[in-house]
N, C-alpha and C positions, 0 to 999 in steps of 0.2 A: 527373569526380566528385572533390571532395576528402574524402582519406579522412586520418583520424587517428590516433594510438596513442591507447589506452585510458590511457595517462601524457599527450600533450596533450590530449585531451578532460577530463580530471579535472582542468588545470591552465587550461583556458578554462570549464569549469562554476565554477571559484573565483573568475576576474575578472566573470565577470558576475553586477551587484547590480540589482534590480528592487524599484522603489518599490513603496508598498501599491496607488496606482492602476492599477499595469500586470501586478499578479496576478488570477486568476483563482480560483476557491475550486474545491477539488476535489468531487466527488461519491463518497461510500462505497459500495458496496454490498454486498451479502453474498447468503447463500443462507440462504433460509428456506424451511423446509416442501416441498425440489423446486425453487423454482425462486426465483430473482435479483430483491431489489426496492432501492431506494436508503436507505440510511437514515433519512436526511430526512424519510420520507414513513410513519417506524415512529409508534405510538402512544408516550404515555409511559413506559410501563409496557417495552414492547419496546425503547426506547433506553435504559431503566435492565438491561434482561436485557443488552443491544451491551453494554453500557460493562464490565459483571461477566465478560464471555469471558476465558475463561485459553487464552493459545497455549502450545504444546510442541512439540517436535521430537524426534522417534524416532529414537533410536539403529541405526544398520545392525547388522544382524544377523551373527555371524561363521559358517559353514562350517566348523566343525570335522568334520575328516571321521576 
């Protein structure tokens, strides 16, 4: 098996370049309503609600004891 550092893997993900024909388009998908649909497949109205999402990240909490 060959294995890499996380320093050469980040320095072989930077030498290789891929034309537009040899990508692949990703698929989004999210959680609605319970349960997992692809975007792609949202009405209008629900990829204008996708695009308006605000992300956050929650601060850890401290233990003062």
């Amino acid at each position: 098996m060959n294995m890499h550092t996380a320093t050469e893997t980040r320095h072989l993900a930077d030498t290789i370049t891929l034309s537009d024909d040899e990508r692949q388009p990703c698929e989004v998908w999210t959680r609605v309503m319970g349960y997992h649909r692809p975007v792609a497949s949202f009405n209008t109205g629900k990829k204008g609600e996708h695009a308006e999402r605000r992300f956050f990240a929650e601060n850890r909490c401290s233990l003062a004891g």
